[in-house]
Backbone as CSV, one residue per row, in Angstrom:
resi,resn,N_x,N_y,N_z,CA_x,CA_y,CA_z,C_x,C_y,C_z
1,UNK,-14.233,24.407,0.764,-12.993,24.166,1.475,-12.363,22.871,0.964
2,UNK,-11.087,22.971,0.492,-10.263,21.480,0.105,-9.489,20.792,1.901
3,UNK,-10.091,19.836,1.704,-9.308,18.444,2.583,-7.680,18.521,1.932
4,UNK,-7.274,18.605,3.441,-5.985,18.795,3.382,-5.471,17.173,3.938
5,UNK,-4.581,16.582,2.857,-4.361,15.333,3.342,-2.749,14.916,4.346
6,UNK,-2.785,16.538,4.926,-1.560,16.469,5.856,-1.828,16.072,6.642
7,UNK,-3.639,16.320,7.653,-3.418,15.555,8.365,-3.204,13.832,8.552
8,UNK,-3.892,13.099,7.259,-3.571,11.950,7.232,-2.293,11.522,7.314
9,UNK,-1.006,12.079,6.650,-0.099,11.415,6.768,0.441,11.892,8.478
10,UNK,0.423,12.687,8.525,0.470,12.953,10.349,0.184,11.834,11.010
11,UNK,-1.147,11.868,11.048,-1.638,10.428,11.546,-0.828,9.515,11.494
12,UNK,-0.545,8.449,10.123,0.459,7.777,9.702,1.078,7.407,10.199
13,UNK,2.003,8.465,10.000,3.705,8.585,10.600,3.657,8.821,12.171
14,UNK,2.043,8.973,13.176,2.064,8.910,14.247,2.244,7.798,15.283
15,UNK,1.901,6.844,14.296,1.287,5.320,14.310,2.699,4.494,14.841
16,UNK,2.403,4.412,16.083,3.717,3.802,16.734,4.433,2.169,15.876
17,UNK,5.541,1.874,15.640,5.948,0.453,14.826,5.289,0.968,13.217
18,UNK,4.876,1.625,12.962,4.388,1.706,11.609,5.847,1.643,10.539
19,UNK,6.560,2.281,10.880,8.116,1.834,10.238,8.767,0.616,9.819
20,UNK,8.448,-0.163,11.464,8.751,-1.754,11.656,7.801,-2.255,10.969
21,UNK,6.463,-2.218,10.999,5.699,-2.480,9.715,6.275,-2.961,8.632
22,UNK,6.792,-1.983,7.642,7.025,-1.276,6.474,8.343,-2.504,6.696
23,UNK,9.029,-2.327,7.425,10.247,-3.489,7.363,9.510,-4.975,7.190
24,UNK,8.776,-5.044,8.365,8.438,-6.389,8.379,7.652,-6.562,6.773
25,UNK,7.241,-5.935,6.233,6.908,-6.674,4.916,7.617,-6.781,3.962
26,UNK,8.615,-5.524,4.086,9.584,-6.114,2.808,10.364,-7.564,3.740
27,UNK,10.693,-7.741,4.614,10.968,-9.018,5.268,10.798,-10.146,4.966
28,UNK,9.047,-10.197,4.973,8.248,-11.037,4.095,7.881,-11.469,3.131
29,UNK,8.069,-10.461,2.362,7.880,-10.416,0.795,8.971,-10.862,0.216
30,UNK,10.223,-9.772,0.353,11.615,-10.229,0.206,11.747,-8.947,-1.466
31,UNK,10.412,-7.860,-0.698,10.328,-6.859,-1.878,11.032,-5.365,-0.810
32,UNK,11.651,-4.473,-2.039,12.226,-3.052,-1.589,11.606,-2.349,-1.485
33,UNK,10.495,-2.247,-1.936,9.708,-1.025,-1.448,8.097,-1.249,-0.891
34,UNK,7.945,-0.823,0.210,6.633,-0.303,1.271,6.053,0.777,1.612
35,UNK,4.817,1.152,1.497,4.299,2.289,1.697,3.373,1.880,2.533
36,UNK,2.530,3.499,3.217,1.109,3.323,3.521,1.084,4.783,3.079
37,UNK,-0.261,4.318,2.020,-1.032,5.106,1.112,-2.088,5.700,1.730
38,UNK,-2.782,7.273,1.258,-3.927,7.103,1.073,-4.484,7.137,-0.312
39,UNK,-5.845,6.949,0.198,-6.098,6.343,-1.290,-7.431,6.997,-1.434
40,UNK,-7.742,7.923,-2.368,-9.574,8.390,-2.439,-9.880,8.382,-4.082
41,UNK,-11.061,8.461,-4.570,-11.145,8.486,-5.805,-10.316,9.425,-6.663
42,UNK,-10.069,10.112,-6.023,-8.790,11.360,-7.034,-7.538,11.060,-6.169
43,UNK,-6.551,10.597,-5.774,-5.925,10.706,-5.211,-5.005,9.349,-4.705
44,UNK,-4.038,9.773,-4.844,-2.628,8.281,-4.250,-1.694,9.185,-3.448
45,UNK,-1.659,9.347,-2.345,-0.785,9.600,-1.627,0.130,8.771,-0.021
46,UNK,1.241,9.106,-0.631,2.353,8.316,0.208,2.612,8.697,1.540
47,UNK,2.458,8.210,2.801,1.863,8.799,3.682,2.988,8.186,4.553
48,UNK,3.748,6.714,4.437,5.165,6.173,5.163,5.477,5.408,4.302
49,UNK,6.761,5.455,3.885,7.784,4.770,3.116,8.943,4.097,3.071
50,UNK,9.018,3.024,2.900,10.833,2.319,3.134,10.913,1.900,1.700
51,UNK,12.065,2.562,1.280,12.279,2.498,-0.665,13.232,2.131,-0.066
52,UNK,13.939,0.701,-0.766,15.399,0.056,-0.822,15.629,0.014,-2.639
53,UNK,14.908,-0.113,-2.927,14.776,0.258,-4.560,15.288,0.984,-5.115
54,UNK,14.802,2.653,-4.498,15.263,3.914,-5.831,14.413,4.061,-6.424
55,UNK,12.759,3.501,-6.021,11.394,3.628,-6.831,10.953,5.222,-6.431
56,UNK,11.856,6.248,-5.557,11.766,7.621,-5.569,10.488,8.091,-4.771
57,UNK,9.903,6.924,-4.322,9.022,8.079,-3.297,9.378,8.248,-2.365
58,UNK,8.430,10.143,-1.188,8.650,9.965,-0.047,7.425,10.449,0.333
59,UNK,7.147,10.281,1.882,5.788,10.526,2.240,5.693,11.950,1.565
60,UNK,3.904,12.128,1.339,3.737,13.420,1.084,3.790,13.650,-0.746
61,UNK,4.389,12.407,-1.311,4.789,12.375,-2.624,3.390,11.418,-3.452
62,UNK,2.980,11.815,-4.165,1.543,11.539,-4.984,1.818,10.792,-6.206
63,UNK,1.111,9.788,-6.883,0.578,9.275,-7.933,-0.621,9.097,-8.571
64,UNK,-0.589,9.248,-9.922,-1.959,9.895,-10.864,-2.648,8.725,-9.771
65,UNK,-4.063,8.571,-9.776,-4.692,7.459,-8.870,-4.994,6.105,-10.020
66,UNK,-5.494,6.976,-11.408,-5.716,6.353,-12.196,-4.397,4.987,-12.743
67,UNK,-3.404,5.288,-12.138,-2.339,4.881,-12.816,-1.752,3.813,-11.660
68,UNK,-2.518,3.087,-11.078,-2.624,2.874,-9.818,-3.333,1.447,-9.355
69,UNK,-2.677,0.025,-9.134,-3.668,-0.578,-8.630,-4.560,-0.536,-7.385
70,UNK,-4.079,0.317,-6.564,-4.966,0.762,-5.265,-6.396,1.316,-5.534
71,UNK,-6.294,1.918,-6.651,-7.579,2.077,-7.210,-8.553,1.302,-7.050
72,UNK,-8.244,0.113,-7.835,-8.900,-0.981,-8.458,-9.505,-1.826,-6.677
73,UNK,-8.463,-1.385,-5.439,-8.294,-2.451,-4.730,-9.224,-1.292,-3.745
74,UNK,-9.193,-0.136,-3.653,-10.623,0.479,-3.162,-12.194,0.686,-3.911
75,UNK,-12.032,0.308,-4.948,-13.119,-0.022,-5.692,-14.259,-1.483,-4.875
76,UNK,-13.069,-2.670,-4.897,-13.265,-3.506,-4.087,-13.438,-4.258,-3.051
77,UNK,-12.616,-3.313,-2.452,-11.887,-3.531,-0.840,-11.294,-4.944,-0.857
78,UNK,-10.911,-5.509,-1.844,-10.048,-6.729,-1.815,-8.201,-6.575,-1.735
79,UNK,-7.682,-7.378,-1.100,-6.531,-7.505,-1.708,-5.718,-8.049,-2.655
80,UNK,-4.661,-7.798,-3.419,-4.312,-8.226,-4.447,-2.531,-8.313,-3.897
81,UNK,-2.673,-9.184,-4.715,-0.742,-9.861,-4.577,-0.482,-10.532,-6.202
82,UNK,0.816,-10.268,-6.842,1.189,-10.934,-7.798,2.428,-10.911,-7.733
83,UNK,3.159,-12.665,-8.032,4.134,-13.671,-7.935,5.222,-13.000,-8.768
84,UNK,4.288,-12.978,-9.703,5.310,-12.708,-11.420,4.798,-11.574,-12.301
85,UNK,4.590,-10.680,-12.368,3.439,-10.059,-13.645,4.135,-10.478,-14.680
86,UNK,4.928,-10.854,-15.340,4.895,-11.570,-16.750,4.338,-13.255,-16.865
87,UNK,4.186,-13.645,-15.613,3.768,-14.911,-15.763,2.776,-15.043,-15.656
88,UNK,1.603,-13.426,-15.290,0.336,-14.032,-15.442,-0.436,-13.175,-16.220
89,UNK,-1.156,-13.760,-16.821,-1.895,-13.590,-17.862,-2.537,-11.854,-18.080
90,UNK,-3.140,-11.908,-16.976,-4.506,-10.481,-16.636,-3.081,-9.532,-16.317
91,UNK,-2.011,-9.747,-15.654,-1.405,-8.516,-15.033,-0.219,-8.137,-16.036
92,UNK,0.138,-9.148,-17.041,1.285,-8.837,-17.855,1.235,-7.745,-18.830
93,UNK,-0.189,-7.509,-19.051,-0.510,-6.101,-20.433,-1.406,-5.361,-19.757
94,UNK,-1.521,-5.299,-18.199,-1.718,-4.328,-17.424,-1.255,-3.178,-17.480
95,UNK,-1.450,-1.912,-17.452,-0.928,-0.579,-17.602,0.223,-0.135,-16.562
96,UNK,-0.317,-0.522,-15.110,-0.005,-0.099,-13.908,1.691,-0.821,-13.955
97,UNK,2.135,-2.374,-13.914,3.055,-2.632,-13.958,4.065,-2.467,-15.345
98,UNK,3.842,-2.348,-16.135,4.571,-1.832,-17.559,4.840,0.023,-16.885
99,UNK,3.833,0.565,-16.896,4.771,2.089,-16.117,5.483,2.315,-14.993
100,UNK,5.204,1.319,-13.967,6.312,1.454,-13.108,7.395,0.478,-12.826
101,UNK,7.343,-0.585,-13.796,8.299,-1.418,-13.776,8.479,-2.470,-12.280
102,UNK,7.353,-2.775,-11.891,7.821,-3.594,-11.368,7.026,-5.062,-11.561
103,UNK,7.255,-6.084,-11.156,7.221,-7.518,-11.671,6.525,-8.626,-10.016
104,UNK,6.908,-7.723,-9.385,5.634,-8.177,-7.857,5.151,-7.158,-7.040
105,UNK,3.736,-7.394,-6.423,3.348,-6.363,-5.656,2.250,-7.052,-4.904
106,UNK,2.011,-6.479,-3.786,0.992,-7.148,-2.875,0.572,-5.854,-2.185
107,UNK,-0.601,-5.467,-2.159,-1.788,-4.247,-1.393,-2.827,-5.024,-0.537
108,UNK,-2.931,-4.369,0.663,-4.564,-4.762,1.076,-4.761,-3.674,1.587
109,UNK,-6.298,-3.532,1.834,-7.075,-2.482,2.351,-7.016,-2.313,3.059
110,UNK,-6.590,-0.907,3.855,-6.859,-0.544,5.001,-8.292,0.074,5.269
111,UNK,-9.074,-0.703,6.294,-10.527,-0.895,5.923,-10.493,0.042,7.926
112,UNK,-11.453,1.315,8.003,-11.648,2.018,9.370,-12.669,0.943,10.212
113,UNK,-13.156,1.495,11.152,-13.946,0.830,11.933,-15.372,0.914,11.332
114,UNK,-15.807,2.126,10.819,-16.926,2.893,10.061,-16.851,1.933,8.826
115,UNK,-16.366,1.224,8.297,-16.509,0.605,7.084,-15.615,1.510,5.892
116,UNK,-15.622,2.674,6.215,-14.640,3.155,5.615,-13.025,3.388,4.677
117,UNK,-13.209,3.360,3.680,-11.469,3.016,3.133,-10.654,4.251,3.093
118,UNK,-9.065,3.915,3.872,-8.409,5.102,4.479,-7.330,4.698,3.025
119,UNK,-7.274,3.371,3.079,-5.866,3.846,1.575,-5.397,1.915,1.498
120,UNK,-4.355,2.039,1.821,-3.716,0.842,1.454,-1.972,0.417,2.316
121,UNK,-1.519,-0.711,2.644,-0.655,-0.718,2.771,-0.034,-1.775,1.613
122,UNK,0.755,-1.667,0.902,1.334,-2.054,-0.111,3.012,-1.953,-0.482
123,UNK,3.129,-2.910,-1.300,4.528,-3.405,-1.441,4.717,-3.739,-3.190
124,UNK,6.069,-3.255,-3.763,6.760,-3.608,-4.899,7.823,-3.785,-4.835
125,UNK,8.359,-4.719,-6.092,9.733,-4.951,-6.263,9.879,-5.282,-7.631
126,UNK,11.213,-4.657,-8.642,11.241,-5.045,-9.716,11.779,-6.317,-10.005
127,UNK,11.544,-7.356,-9.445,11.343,-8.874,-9.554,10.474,-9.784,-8.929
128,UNK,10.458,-10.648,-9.811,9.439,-11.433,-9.314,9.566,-12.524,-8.154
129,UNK,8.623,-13.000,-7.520,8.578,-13.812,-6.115,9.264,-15.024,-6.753
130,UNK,9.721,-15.758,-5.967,10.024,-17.167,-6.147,9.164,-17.895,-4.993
131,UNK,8.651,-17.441,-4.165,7.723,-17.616,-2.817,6.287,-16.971,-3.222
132,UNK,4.905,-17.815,-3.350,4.246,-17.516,-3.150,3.485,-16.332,-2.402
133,UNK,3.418,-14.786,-2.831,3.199,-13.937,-1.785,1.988,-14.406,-0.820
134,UNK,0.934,-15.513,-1.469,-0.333,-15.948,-0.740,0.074,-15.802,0.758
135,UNK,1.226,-16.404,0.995,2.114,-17.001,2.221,1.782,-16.168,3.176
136,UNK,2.180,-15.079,2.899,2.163,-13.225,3.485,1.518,-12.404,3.659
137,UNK,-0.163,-12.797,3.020,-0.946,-12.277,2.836,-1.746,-12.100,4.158
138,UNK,-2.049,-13.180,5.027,-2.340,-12.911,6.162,-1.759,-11.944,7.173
139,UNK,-0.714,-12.175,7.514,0.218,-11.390,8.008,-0.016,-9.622,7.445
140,UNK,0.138,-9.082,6.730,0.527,-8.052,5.856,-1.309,-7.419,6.593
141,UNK,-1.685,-8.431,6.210,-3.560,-8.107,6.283,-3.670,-7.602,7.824
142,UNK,-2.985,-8.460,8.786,-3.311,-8.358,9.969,-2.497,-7.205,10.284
143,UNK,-1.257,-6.217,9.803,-0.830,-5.417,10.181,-2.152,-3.988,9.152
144,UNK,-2.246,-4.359,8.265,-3.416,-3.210,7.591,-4.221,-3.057,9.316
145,UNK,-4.862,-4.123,9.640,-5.846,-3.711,10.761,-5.494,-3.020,11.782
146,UNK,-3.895,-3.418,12.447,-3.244,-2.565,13.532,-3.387,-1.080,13.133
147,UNK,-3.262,-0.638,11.699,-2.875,0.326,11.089,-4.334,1.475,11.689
148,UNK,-5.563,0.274,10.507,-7.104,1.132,10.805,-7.092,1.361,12.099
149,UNK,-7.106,0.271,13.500,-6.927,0.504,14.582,-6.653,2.121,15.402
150,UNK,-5.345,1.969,14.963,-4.440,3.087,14.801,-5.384,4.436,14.807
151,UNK,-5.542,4.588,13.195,-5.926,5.703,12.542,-7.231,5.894,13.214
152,UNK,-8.309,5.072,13.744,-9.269,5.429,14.338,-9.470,5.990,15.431
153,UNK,-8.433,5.294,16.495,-7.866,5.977,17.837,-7.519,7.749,18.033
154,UNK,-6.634,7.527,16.908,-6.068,9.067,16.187,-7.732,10.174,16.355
155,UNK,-8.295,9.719,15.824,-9.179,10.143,14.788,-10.222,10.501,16.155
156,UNK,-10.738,9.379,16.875,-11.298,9.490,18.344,-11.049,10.861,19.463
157,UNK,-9.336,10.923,19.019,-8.906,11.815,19.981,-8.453,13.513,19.284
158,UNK,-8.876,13.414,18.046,-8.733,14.645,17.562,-10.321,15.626,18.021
């Protein structure tokens, strides 16, 4: 039997303020586009979205995983944020930002109660910060947890 990842974005998009979310970080960031991902070893899917960009996703809409820093950031369960990708060293001949063109991005893990990784909430923009994203990082982190919160509750009552 294949896992159907409708119900995740269901979930998601069930997730009361999860929208305002998605605002409040491009807010913060001062980037156009926000998602909440899921994220599994085969798999990138867009699950809530606020594109001010034109970067063309919508929930329900997929990326290779491989092609993907969420990957890298469920591998780890760390989060990652970058200022500039041409100004830094490791991310400028990176694969991930040369194909999708953008020049800042900040992800953290959305980490379940189980220890579990459900995906990511994450942010791009095709320019770079003039503001330290470090700044935001807390914040952004502490809405990932409302999120797991969320999704576990969901998950309790199914």
């Amino acid at each position: 039997m294949t896992y159907s990842y409708d119900t995740d974005i269901a979930a998601v998009q069930h997730i009361p303020d999860v929208e305002k979310m998605l605002e409040e970080v491009c807010a913060l960031t001062g980037m156009g586009f926000a998602a909440v991902a899921r994220v599994t070893s085969e798999r990138w899917i867009a699950c809530q979205v606020l594109d001010r960009i034109e970067f063309g996703m919508k929930p329900g809409d997929e990326l290779q995983i491989k092609t993907t820093i969420c990957d890298e950031i469920r591998q780890s369960a760390r989060s990652v944020y970058i200022d500039h990708v041409g100004a830094h060293a490791e991310w400028r001949t990176h694969h991930t930002p040369a194909m999708y063109g953008f020049e800042s991005y900040i992800s953290v893990p959305i980490l379940l109660a189980d220890g579990s990784f459900f995906g990511t909430l994450c942010a791009i923009d095709p320019t770079e910060r003039h503001i330290s994203l470090a700044d935001s990082l807390p914040l952004i982190e502490a809405m990932a947890g409302r999120i797991a919160i969320e999704l576990d509750r969901l998950r309790a009552l199914a």
